[in-house]
Structures are given as C-alpha cells and as structure tokens.
C-alpha positions as CSV (number, residue, x, y, z in Angstrom):
1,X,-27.3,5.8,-8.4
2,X,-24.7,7.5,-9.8
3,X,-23.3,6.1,-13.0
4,X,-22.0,9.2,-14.4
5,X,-19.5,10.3,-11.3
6,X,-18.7,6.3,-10.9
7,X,-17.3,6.9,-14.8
8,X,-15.0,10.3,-14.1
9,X,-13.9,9.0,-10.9
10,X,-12.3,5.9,-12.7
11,X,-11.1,7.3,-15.4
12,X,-9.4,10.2,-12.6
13,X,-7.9,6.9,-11.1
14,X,-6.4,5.6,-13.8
15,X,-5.4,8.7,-15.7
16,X,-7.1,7.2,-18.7
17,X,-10.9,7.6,-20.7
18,X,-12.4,4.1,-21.4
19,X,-10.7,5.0,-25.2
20,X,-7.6,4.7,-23.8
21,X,-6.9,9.0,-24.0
22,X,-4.8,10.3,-20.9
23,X,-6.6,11.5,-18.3
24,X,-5.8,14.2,-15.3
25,X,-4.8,11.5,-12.4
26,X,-5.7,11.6,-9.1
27,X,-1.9,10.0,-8.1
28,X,-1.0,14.3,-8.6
29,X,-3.4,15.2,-6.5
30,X,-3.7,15.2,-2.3
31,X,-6.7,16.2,0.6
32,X,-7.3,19.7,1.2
33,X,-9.6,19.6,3.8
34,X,-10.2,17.5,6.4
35,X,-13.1,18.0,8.8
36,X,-12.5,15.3,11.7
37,X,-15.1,13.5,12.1
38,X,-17.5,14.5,9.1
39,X,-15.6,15.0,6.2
40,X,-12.5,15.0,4.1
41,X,-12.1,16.5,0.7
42,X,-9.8,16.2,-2.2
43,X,-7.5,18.7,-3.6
44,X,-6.6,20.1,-6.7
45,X,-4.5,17.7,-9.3
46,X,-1.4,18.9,-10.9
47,X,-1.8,20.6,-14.2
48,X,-5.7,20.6,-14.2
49,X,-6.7,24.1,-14.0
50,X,-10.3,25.7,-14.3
51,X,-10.8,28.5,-17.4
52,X,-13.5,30.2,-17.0
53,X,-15.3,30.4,-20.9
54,X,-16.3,33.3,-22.2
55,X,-20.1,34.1,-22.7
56,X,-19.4,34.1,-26.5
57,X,-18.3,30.6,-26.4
58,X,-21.1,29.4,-23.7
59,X,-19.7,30.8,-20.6
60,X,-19.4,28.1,-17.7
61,X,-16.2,26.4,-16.2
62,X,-14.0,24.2,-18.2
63,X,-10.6,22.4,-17.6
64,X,-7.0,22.9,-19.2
65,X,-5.3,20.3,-18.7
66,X,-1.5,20.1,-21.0
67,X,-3.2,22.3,-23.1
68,X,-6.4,20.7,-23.9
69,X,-10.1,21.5,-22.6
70,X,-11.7,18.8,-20.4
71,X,-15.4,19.0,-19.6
72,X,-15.5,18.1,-16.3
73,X,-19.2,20.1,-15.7
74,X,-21.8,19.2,-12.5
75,X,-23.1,16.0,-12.8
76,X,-27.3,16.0,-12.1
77,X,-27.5,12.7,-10.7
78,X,-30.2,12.1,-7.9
79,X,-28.4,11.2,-4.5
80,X,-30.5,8.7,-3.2
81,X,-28.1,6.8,-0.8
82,X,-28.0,8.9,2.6
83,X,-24.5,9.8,4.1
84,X,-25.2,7.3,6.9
85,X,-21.7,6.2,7.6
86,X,-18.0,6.6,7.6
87,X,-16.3,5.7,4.1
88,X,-18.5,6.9,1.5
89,X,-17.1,8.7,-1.8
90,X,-19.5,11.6,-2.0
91,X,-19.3,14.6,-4.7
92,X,-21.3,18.2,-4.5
93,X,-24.0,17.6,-7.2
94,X,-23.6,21.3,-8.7
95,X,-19.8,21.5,-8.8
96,X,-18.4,20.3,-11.7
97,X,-14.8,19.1,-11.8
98,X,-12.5,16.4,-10.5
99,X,-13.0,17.1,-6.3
100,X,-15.2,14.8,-4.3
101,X,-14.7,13.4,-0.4
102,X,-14.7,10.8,1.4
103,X,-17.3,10.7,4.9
104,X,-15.0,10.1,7.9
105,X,-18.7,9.6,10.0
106,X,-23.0,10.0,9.4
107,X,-22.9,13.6,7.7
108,X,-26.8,13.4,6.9
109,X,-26.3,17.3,6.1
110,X,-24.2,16.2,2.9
111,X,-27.4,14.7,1.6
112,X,-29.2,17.6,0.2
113,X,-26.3,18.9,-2.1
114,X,-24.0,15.8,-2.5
115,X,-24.5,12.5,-3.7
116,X,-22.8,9.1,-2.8
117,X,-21.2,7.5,-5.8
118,X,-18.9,4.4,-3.6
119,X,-17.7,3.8,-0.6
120,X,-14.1,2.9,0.9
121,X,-13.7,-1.0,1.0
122,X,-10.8,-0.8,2.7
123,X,-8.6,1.4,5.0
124,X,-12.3,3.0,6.4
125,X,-12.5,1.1,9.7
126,X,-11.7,3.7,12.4
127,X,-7.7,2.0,12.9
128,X,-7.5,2.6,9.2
129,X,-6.0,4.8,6.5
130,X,-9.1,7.2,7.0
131,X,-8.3,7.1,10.4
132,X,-4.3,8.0,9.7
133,X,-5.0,10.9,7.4
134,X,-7.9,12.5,9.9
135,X,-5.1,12.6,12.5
136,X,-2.6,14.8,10.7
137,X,-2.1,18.1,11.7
C-alpha cells in the first residue's frame, strides 16, 4: 500500500539509490521520541539537513545532504492498513523527509495522518529490541 515510502526507506537503509548513488543512511541516525506504549519515532541522520527553498525556486522543503539537494517531499500514499498492533513502520503522510516510527502498541489514532509501510519481523515481541529501547530513560 505504500510502494513509494517502502522505496526511501530501503534506500535510507542501505545508504544507496537502486543506481547505486550514496544515500543519507539511517546507521547515523537514532530515536528521538519514544512514547511507551504507542509510539517511537526516529531522529534526525547526520549531515541531512532541511533548506527551506525559496518561493523563486518553488518554495517547499528540500534536503542538503554533503552538499547536494535530496528530494525527500510527503509521500500521498493511501494508508489503508490500520495501526492495529505493536511493530508496524509507520510514516506521517504530509511530512516529507527521512523520519518515520515504529508502533510499540494499537495506535488506531495514527491512522488518519500516517500510513503503514512494514512492520518489525523481528525484535517486536514485547521481550524484544522494541521492548529494550521503550525502557530507556
């Protein structure tokens, strides 16, 4: 259901484009948030920052990253899968850029302005990772 956020969040794990370009990598990057029990949300990555384009060149958000401009705009896709469950890669359908988080429980809230794109094979069952980095302080 969402093809388009699957795409950037691979290439943001692998630090590569399909083409083989480099990519900002999420390996720079940690959580910033973490709401126990509903929600956890990633950071910014290292040398990715947001420039804000003037209206003369389209206004809108874009990324610098080592000095070259990455589109990295809101992806409009439809989020049809519900936040049911703990586990689930979500992203906010009107921000643009590399965050997105990961449901640490049902957040049927998230449903109206995020959209599931994956969801945590492994690590998400409540003695897992997810439940290691919801404890920290």
């Amino acid at each position: 259901d969402a093809p388009l956020q699957v795409a950037r969040f691979v290439n943001l794990l692998q630090g590569r484009t399909p083409k083989g370009d480099d990519f900002p990598s999420l390996s720079s990057s940690s959580f910033e948030r973490i709401e126990p029990g509903r929600l956890l949300v990633s950071g910014k990555i290292v040398g990715l920052n947001a420039v804000e384009l003037p209206d003369s060149l389209g206004g809108g958000v874009q990324y610098d990253w080592g000095g070259r401009l990455i589109g990295m705009g809101p992806l409009a896709e439809s989020p049809r899968i519900s936040h049911d469950r703990r586990g689930l890669l979500t992203h906010e359908i009107l921000a643009g850029g590399p965050t997105f988080g990961v449901t640490l429980g049902p957040t049927p809230d998230l449903n109206r302005d995020w959209a599931v794109f994956g969801e945590v094979l492994e690590g998400a069952q409540p003695q897992g990772l997810l439940a290691e980095i919801e404890a920290l302080p």
